[in-house]
N, C-alpha and C positions, 0 to 999 in steps of 0.2 A: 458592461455588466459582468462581475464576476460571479460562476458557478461552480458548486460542487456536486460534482457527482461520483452517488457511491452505486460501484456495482454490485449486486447480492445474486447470485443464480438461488434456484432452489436447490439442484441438485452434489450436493456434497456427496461425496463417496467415504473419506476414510473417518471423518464425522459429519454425520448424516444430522443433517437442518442445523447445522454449525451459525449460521446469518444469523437465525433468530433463537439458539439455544439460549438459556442460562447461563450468563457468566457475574461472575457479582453481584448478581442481584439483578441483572439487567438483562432484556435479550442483546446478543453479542453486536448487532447492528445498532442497539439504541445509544453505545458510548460513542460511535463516529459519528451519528447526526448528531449528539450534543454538542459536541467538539466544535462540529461546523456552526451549528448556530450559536451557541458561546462568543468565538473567534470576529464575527462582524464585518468578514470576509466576503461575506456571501453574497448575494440577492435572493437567490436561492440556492437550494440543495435537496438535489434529484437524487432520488431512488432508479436505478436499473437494475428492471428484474424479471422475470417469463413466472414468479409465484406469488399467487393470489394471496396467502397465509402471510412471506415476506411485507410485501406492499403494506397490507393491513396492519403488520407492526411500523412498518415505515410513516406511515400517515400517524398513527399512534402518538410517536414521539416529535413529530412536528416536520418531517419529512415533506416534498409531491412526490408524487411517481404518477406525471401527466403522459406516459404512453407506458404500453407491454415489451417486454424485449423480444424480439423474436426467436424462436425453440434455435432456427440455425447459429445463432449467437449465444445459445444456452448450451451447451455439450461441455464435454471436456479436453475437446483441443483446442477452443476459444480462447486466445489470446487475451490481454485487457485491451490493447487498442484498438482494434474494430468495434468492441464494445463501448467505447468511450467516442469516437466517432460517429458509432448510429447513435448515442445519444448527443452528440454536439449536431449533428446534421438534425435531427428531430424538435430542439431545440431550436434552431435559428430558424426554421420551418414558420415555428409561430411567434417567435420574438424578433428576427433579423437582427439582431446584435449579439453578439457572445463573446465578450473581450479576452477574460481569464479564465481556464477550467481548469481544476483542481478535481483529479479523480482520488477521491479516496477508499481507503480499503475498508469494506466493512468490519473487518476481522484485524482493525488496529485501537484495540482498548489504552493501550499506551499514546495513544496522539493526543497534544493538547491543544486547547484556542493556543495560545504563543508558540506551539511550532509551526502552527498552519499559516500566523503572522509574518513569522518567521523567512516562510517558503515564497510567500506572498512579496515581502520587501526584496526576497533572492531574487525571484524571477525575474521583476521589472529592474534594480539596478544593474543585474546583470547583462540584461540582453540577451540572454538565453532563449533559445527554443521552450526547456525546462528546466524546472528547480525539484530535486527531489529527496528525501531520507535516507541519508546512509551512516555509516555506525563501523568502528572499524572493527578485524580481525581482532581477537584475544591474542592470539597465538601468530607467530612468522608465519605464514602461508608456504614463504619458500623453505621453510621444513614439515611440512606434510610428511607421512608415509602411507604406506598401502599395505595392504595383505594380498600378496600374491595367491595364483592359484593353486601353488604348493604350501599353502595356510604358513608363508614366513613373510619378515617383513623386507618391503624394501623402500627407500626414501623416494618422493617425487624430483625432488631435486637434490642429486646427490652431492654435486657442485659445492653444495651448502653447509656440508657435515660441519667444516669448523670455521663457519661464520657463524662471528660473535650474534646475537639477537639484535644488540644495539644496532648495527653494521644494517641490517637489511630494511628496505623499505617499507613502511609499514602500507597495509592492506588494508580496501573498504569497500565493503560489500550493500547491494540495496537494503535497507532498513524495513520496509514491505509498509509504508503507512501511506503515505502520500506522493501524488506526482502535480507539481505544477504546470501548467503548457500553455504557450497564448494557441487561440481557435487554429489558424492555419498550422502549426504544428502537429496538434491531435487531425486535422482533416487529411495534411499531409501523411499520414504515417510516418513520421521520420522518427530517428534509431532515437532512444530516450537514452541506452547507455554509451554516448559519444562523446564527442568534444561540443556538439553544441547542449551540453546540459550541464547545470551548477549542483554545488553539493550542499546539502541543510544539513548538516551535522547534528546527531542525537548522540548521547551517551548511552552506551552498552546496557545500562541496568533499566533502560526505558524502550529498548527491543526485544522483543520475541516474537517467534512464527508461530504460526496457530496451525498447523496442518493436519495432527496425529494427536490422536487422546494420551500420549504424552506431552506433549508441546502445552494441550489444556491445561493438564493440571500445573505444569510449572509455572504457565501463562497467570493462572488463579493464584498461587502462592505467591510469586513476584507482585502481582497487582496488589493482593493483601499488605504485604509487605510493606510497599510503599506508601497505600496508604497510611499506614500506622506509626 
C-alpha cells in the first residue's frame, strides 16, 4: 500500500492559516491533495493535522484525516519526521501494511501527478531509503559573500575569488515538495539528507518557498505565469 501523507499544522506564524489560505483560486492545501490523487500513486492520501477548519478543507477536496495530530507535534520546533512517523505508526495501527509513504508538502502548488511518479519510479529502482525534490543553486554557492558586522563585504569562500563558474561544482538544495521513504525508513528516523536518499530533479522555474508574504506573492506570479 502506497500513501500520501500531507502534514498541515494550523498554526502558521509568519502567514497565518497559509494551509488553507487562498492561493489561485484554491485553498493552498487543495493543489497537493489534487496532485496526489491525479498521480495514481496512492491508495490513500492522509491529511496531518491538530485544525479542525484544516481537516474540513481536507475532506473537501477528496483528502481523510482518519486521526488528530497531537498539540505536542503541532508547535514550532516539530520537525516533519516525527510527524510523518506518528502518522505512519497510526496508520499501520489499522491497516498493518504501509509499503510507500510519500510525505508531501501542503504548501507545494508546483508539485505535479508526473513528479510524484517521478519520485515514485526513484525510490523503488533505486533502493533507497528516500527519493526526494531537489533543484539546483542559480548561483556558485562557493562564491557567496556576507555582510560583515562592520556592514562590508566579505566572500564565504575566499579561495574562489578567481575560479572561473564553469570550474566549480554545481549545488542542489531541497526543492520543499515531496519526500518518498519505504515505512521502516520513516519509523526509523533515519537522516533523509544522506547517502541513503536519491535525487528527483525539478527545474528551478517549478520551485518556490512559500514561507513569507513575499515568497506568496512571487509563488502567485510564478504560478500564473506558468499557467499561461
Amino acid at each position: 500500500m502506497n500513501v500520501a501523507i500531507i502534514p498541515a499544522r494550523g498554526g502558521s506564524k509568519r502567514i497565518p492559516r497559509k494551509n488553507v489560505k487562498e492561493f489561485c483560486g484554491k485553498p493552498m492545501i487543495a493543489w497537493s491533495i489534487e496532485a496526489a490523487l491525479k498521480s495514481d500513486c496512492f491508495d490513500k492520501v492522509v491529511v496531518s493535522t491538530d485544525d479542525p477548519e484544516i481537516a474540513e478543507v481536507a475532506l473537501k477536496f477528496g483528502a481523510e484525516v482518519p486521526f488528530i495530530r497531537p498539540s505536542s507535534l503541532s508547535d514550532d520546533f516539530t520537525s516533519t519526521t516525527p510527524v510523518i512517523k506518528h502518522a505512519v505508526e497510526a496508520l499501520s495501527a489499522a491497516l498493518n501494511e504501509t509499503s510507500l509513504v510519500c510525505c508531501l508538502y501542503a504548501t507545494a502548488p508546483f508539485v505535479t501527478p508526473e513528479d510524484l511518479k517521478r519520485g515514485l519510479e526513484k525510490l523503488v529502482t533505486s533502493g533507497s531509503d528516500f527519493a526526494f525534490s531537489v533543484t539546483s543553486y542559480a548561483f556558485p554557492i562557493q562564491r557567496a559573500i556576507r555582510i560583515n558586522s562592520e556592514d562590508r563585504i566579505e566572500m564565504v569562500n575566499p579561495e574562489h575569488f578567481n575560479t572561473r563558474s564553469q570550474d566549480l561544482a554545481e549545488a542542489w538544495h531541497d526543492a520543499g515538495q515531496f519526500y518518498w521513504g519505504t515505512t521502516a525508513a520513516w519509523l526509523g528516523e533515519r537522516v533523509i539528507f544522506g547517502l541513503g536518499s536519491s535525487p528527483v530533479i525539478l527545474p528551478r522555474h517549478r520551485v518556490q518557498d512559500i514561507d513569507t508574504p513575499e515568497d506568496w506573492l512571487r509563488g502567485e506570479l510564478l504560478f500564473k505565469a506558468l499557467q499561461s
